[in-house]
C-alpha positions in Angstrom: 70.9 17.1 53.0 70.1 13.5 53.5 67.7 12.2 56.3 66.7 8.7 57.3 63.2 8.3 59.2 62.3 5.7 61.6 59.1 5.0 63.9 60.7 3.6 67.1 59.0 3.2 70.4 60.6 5.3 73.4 61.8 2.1 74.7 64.0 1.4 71.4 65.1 5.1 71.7 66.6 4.8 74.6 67.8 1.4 74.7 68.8 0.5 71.4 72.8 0.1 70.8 73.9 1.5 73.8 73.8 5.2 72.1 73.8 8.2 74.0 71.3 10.7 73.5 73.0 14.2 73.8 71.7 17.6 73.9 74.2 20.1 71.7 75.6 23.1 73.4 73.9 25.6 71.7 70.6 24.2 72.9 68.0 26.2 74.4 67.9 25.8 78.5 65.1 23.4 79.9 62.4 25.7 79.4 59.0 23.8 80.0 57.0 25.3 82.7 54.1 23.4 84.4 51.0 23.4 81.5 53.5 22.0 79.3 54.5 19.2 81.9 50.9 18.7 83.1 49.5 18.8 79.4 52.6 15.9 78.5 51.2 14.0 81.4 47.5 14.6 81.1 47.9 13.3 77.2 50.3 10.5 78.1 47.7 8.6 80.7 44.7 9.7 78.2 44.6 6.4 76.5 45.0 4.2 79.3 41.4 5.3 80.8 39.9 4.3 77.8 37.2 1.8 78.4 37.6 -0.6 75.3 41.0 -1.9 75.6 40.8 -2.8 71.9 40.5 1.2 70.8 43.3 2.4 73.0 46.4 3.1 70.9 50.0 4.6 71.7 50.4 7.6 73.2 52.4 9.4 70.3 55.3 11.2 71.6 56.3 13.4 68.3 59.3 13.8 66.2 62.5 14.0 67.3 65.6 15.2 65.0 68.7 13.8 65.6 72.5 13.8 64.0 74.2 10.6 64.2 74.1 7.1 62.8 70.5 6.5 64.5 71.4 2.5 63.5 74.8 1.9 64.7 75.6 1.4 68.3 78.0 3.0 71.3 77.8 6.3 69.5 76.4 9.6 70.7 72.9 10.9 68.9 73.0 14.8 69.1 69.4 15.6 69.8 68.3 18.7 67.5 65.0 18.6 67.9 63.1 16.8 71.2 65.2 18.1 74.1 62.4 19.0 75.8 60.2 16.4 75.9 63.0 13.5 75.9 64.6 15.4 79.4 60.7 15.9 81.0 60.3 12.3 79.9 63.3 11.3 81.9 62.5 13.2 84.9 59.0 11.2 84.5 61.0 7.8 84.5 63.5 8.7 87.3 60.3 10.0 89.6 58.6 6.6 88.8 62.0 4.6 89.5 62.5 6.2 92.5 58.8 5.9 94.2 58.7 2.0 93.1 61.8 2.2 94.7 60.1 3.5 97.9 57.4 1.3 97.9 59.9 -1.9 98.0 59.8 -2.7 94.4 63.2 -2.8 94.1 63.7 -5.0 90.8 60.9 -2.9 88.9 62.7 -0.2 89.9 66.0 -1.7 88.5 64.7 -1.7 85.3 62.9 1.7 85.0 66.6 2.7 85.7 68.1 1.1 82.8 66.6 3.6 80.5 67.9 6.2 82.7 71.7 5.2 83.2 73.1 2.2 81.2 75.7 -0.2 82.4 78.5 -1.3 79.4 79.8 -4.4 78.4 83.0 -3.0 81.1 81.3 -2.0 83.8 80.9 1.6 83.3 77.9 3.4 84.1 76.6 6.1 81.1 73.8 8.4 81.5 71.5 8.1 78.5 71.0 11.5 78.4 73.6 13.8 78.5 73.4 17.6 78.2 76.7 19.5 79.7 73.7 22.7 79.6 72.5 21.7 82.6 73.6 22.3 86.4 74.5 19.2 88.3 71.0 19.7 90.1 70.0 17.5 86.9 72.5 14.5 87.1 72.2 15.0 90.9 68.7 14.2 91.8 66.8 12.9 88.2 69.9 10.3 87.0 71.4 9.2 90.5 69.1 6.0 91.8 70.5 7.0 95.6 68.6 10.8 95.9 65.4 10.3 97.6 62.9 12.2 96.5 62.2 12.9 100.1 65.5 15.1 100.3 64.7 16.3 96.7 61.5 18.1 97.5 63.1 19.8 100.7 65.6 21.6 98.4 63.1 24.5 96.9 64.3 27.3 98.6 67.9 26.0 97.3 67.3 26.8 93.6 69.9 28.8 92.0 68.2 30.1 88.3 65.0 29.7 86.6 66.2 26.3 84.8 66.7 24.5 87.5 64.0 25.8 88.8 61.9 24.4 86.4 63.4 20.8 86.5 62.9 20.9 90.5 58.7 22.0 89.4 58.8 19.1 87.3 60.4 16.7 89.7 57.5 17.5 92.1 54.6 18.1 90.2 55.3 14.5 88.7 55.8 13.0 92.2 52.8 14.8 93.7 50.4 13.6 90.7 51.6 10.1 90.9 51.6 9.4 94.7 49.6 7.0 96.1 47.2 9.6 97.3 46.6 10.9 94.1 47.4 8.5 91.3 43.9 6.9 91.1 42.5 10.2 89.9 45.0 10.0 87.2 44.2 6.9 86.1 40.9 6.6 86.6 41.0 2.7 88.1 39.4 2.8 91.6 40.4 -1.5 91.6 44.2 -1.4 90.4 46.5 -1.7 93.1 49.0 1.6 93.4 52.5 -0.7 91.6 50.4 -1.8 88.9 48.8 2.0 88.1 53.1 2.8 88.3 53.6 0.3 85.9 51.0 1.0 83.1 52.0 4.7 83.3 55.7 3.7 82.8 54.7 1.4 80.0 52.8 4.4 78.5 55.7 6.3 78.2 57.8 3.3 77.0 55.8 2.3 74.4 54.7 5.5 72.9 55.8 6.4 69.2 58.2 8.5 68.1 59.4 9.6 64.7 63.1 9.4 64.3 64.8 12.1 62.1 68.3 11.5 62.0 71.5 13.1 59.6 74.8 12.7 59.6 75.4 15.9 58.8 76.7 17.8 61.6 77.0 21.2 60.0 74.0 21.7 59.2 72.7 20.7 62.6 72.5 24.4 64.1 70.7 25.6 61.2 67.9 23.3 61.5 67.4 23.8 65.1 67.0 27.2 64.4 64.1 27.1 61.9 62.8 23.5 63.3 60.5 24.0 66.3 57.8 22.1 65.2 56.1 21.2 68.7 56.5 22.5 72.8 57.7 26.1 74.0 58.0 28.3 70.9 61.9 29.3 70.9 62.6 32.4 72.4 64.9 35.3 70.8 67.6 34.4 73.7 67.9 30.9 72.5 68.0 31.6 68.8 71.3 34.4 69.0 73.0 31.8 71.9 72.3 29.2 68.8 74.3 32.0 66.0 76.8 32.7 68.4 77.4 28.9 69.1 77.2 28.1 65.3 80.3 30.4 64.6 82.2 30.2 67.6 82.3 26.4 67.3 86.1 25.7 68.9 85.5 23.2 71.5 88.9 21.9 72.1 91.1 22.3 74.3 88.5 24.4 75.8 84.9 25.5 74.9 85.1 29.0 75.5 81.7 30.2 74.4 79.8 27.8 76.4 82.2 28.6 79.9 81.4 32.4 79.5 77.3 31.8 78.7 77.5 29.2 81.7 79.2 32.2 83.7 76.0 34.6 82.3 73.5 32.2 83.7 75.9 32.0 87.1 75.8 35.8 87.7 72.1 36.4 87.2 71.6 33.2 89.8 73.4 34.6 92.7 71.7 36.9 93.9 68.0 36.6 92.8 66.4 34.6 90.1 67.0 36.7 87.0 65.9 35.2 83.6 68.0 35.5 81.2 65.3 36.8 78.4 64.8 40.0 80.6 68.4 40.8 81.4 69.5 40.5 77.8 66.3 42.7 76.5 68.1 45.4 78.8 71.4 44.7 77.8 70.0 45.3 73.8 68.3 48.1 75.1 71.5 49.4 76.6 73.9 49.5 73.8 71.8 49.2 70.5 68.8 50.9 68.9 65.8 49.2 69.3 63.7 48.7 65.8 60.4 47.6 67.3 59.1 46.1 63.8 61.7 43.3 64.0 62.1 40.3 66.7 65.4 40.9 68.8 67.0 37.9 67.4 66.4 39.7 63.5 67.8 43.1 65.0 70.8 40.6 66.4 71.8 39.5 63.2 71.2 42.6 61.3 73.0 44.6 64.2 76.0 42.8 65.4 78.6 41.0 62.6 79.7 37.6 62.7 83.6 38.5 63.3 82.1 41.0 66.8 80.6 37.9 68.5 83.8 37.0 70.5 83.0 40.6 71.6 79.1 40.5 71.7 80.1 37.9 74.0 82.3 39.2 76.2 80.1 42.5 76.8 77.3 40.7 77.6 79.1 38.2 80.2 80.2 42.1 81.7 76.6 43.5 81.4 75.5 40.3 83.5 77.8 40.9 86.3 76.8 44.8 86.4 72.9 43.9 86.1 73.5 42.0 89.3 75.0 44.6 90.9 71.8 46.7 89.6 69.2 44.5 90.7 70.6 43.4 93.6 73.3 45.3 95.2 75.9 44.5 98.0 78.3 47.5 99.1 81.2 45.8 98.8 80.0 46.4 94.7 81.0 50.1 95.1 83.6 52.2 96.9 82.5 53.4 99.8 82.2 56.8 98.8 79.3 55.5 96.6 77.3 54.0 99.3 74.9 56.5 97.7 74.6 54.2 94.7 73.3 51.4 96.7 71.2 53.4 98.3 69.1 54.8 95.0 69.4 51.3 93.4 67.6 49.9 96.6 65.2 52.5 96.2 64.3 51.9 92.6 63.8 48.3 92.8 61.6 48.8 95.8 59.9 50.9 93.2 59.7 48.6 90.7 61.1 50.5 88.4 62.6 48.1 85.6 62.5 50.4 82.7 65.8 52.4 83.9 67.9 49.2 83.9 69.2 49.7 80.6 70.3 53.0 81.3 71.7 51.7 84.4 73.4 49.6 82.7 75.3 52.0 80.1 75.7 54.7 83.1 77.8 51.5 85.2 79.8 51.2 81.7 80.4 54.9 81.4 81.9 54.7 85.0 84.0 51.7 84.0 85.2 53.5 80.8 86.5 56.8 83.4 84.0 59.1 81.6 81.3 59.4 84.3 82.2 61.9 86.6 81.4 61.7 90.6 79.7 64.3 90.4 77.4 63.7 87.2 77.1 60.0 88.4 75.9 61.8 92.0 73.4 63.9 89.6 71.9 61.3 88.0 71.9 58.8 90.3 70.6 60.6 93.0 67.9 62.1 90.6 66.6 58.8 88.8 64.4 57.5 92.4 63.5 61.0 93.6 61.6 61.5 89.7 60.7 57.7 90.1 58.9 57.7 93.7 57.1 61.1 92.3 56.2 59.9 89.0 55.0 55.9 89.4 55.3 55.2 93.3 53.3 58.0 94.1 51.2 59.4 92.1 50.8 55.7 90.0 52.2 57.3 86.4 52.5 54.3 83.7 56.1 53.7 83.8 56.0 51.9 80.1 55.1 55.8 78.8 58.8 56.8 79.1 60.4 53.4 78.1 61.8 54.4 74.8 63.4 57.8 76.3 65.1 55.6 78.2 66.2 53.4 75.4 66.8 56.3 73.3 69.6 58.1 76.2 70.9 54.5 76.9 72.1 54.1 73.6 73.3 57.9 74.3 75.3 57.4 77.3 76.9 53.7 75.5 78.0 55.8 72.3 79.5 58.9 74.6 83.1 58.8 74.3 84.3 62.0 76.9 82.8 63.1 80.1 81.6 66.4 78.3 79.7 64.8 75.9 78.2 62.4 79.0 77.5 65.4 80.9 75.4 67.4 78.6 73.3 63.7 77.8 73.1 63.6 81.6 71.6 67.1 81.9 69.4 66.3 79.1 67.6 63.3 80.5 67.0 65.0 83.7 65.5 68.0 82.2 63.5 65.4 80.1 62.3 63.7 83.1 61.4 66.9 85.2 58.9 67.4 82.2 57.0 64.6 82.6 56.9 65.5 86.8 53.3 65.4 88.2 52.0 68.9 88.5 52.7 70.0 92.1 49.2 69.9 93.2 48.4 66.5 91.8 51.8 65.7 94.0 51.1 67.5 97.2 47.7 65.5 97.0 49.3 62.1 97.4 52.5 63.2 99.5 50.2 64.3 102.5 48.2 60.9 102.2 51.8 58.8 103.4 52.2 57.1 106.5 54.8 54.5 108.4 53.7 52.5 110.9 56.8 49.9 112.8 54.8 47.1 111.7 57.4 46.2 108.9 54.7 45.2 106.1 52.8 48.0 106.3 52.3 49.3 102.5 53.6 52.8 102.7 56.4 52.5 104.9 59.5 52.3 101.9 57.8 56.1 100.3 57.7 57.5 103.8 61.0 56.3 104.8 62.6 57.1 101.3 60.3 61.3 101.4 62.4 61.8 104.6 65.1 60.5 104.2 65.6 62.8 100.4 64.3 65.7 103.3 67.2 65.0 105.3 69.7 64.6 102.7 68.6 68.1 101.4 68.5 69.8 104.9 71.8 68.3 106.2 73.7 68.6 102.3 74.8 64.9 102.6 74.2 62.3 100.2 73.4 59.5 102.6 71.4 59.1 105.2 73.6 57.8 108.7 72.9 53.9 109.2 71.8 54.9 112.3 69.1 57.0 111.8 65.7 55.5 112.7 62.0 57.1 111.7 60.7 58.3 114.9 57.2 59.5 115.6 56.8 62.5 117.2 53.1 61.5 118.3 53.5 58.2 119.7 51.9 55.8 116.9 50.4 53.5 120.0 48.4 57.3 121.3 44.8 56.0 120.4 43.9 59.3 120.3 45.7 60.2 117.5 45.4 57.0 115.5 44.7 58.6 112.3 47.0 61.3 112.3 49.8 59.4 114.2 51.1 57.4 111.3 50.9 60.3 108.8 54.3 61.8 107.2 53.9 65.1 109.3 53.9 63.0 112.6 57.6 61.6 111.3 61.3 62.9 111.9 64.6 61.3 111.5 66.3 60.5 115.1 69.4 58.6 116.3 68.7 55.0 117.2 69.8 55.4 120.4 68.0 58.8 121.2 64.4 56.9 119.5 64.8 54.1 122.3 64.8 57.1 125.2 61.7 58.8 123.8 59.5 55.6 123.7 56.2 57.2 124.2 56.9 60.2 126.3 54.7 63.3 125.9 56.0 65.6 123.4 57.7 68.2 126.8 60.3 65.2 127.1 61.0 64.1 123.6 61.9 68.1 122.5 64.3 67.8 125.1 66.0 64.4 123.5 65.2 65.9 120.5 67.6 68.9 121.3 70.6 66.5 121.4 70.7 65.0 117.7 72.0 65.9 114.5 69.7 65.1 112.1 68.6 69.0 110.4 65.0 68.1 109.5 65.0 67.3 113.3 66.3 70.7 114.0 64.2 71.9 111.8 61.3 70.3 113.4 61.9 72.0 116.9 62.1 75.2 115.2 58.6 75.0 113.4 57.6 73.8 116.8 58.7 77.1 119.0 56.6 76.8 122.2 54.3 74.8 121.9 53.7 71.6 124.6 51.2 69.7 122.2 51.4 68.6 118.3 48.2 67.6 117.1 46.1 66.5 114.4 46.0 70.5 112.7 50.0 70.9 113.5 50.5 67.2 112.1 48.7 68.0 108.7 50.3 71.2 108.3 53.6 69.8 108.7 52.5 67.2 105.9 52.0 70.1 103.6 55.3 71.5 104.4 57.1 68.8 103.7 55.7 67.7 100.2 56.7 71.4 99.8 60.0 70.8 100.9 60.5 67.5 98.1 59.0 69.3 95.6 61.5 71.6 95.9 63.7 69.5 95.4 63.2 69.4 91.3 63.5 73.0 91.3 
């Protein structure tokens, strides 16, 4: 393979010949987080503080690996190597641009903006940069002129993924450092007005070195970027297997496929929470393939998953996306409504923080796309997973990491199971695998009578006392879901000052109709049995017949009650 090397400035990079720079489509997303852009900046201004101009020399900006003819002109330069620090450097340039422009430099700023979008011979305008990757959040507010970064910095809560996120970071960390306010302490000049601090910073940048690498060799070009990472954020295992996948499924025309379905991926785990895409495919591995703990995920990848099976790879993991949404964040209009209860336990065991099961989660969702989960296994296991979960980790503060590879190990189970037999017995084996690894029942009945709600919404123990009742309830009554209209109601009022203590605890605690908690407000315990009488919750009923005749329920009654109920979830593994 021949290469040609040049030292060019950053100025000739990007202004030479009218060539667009352009990031390839199996590139890596924008991945630098904020040490990478404050250590960029920090080493950028580093020479302009020296105190003998003489000694200062150019900040050097690093190698850069292009394919294209690097010398002709109009053509497009597929950047190989250098995305990252050519798009921060950009971002740098449009945030300096953009506060000359603010400051009513208006023909400075003109110019900072040629190196951002260039104007042909015909009147055309072309963005330097180009890199079809990113979200229009990028071409939006770092290459249009017209977004103030006023409006920019109000869109934070606005981010859709961790990409954009990080562009939006870089955007304001950039503005913030070089503000009027601030900038001084950058540059260390207490007697330099605020434009000319702008402009030494921009010519810093401008004028640093970079060593071109350029081919012409296109084919080759995802091969180097996967062994060439010389300098930055270390490559991840996600961005070398979207980089194989790329390499082979290289038809772009009439439509690139590959890239539409990853852009889709990166869509789905955006839309409901911020879900990087290195953690949901770990899961998605997890969930279909033996892990080999000796070899990187991108090795186990390649040795794993043949180059003909990545239009399939593919297609499974733009599937598993969708479902891990539904996992980690999900809507009931996801389900039937006969599986309400799904929601419900996938509610719980994020509450939990229980990532660990995803990738079992993942298969089980499969096995019920596939027909060969049954209602009533998927009700078994489903229903099992956060009652072992708030015992094991919520509770009683089990590592959840110490059970990780059982769940890889049934994951691959369930993705392998071909008939709802087979799935069954699996099923049946992970719960019995699970139950063994259940607190003893003292260690449990230790923590369970230590729980507490209180109405105040953030108070810490609130989600393990709502979610002990309401598995009470579900047991007592033989439902699998709680009413939406159930409310925790306490039978000591929790504002009784002379309860304080023992008010909040789990015995003090029963499940009651909405509209039957607003009557009892904070009537003696004589009233409330009476309200109590009229509603259909069974550990209510249950309740009034522990309570027989007596007019008071206090602290010894209260702890008692505790007891009896840890009792009653232990059971529930029985």
């Amino acid at each position: 393979m021949n290469f040609n090397f040049n030292i060019k400035t950053f100025r000739d990079l990007l202004g030479t010949n009218f060539n667009q720079l352009v990031i390839p489509r199996f590139q890596r997303d924008y991945s630098w987080e904020k040490e990478h852009i404050s250590e960029f900046l920090d080493d950028l201004v580093f020479g302009l503080n020296a105190e003998e101009t003489s000694n200062k020399s150019p900040y050097f900006f690093g190698t850069i690996l292009v394919v294209g003819d690097i010398t002709g002109s109009k053509g497009k330069l597929e950047v190989i190597d250098g995305q990252q620090r050519i798009t921060t450097a950009t971002i740098l340039l449009s945030v300096i641009g953009k506060l000359l422009d603010m400051n009513g430099e208006n023909s400075l700023a003109i110019r900072v903006w040629e190196y951002i979008v260039k104007t042909t011979d015909n009147d055309e305008k072309i963005t330097i940069l180009q890199n079809d990757t990113l979200d229009d959040f990028f071409k939006d507010n770092v290459q249009d002129r017209k977004q103030e970064l006023s409006d920019i910095l109000k869109k934070g809560a606005d981010i859709p993924d961790d990409e954009t996120r990080r562009i939006f970071e870089a955007i304001k960390y950039f503005f913030q450092k070089l503000k009027k306010e601030q900038i001084k302490k950058l540059v260390k000049k207490e007697d330099e007005s605020y434009i000319e601090s702008l402009k030494r910073i921009r010519d810093a940048l401008l004028e640093s070195q970079v060593i071109c690498i350029s081919t012409v060799d296109k084919g080759n070009a995802n091969l180097i970027f996967e062994i060439l990472n010389s300098k930055g954020k270390k490559l991840e295992d996600i961005d070398l297997i979207k980089n194989e996948i790329f390499r082979y499924l290289n038809n772009i025309e009439p439509k690139d496929n590959a890239n539409s379905k990853w852009k889709k991926i990166k869509i789905q785990l955006a839309e409901r929470e911020k879900i990087e895409i290195s953690t949901f495919y770990r899961h998605f591995w997890s969930s279909r393939y033996s892990i080999n703990k000796r070899l990187a995920l991108y090795e186990q990848f390649k040795a794993q998953v043949s180059k003909e099976k990545y239009e399939d790879f593919l297609n499974d993991l733009q599937k598993a996306a969708e479902n891990y949404k539904k996992i980690i964040s999900p809507y009931l209009s996801d389900y039937d409504k006969k599986d309400k209860y799904m929601v419900d336990s996938l509610n719980y065991l994020g509450a939990f923080n229980i990532k660990q099961c995803r990738p079992l989660l993942l298969s089980l969702l499969r096995a019920k796309e596939k027909g060969i989960l049954t209602p009533k296994n998927c009700k078994k296991i489903l229903t099992f997973l956060p009652r072992f979960h708030f015992a094991y980790n919520a509770l009683c503060k089990k590592n959840p990491n110490a059970i990780e590879t059982k769940y890889t190990d049934f994951s691959v189970l369930v993705s392998k199971s071909n008939n709802s037999n087979d799935l069954g017995i699996i099923i049946d084996d992970i719960i019995r695998t699970f139950k063994d690894k259940l607190p003893t029942k003292n260690e449990f009945l230790e923590k369970f009578i230590k729980l507490s709600y209180s109405s105040n919404e953030e108070y810490d123990s609130n989600i393990l006392s709502k979610f002990a009742i309401s598995e009470i309830e579900k047991k007592m009554s033989n439902r699998v879901c709680i009413p939406d209209n159930y409310t925790i109601e306490h039978i000591v009022s929790e504002k009784d000052t002379r309860y304080r203590h023992y008010s909040l605890n789990i015995g003090n605690l029963i499940y009651l109709e909405d509209n039957l908690n607003q009557k009892c407000g904070n009537s003696t315990l004589e009233v409330k049995v009476e309200i109590y009488k009229k509603s259909n919750s069974k550990s209510t009923e249950d309740f009034l017949k522990t309570l027989s005749d007596k007019k008071f329920f206090e602290e010894e009654e209260i702890e008692e009650r505790s007891k009896y109920l840890a009792n009653c979830f232990y059971e529930l593994f029985e």
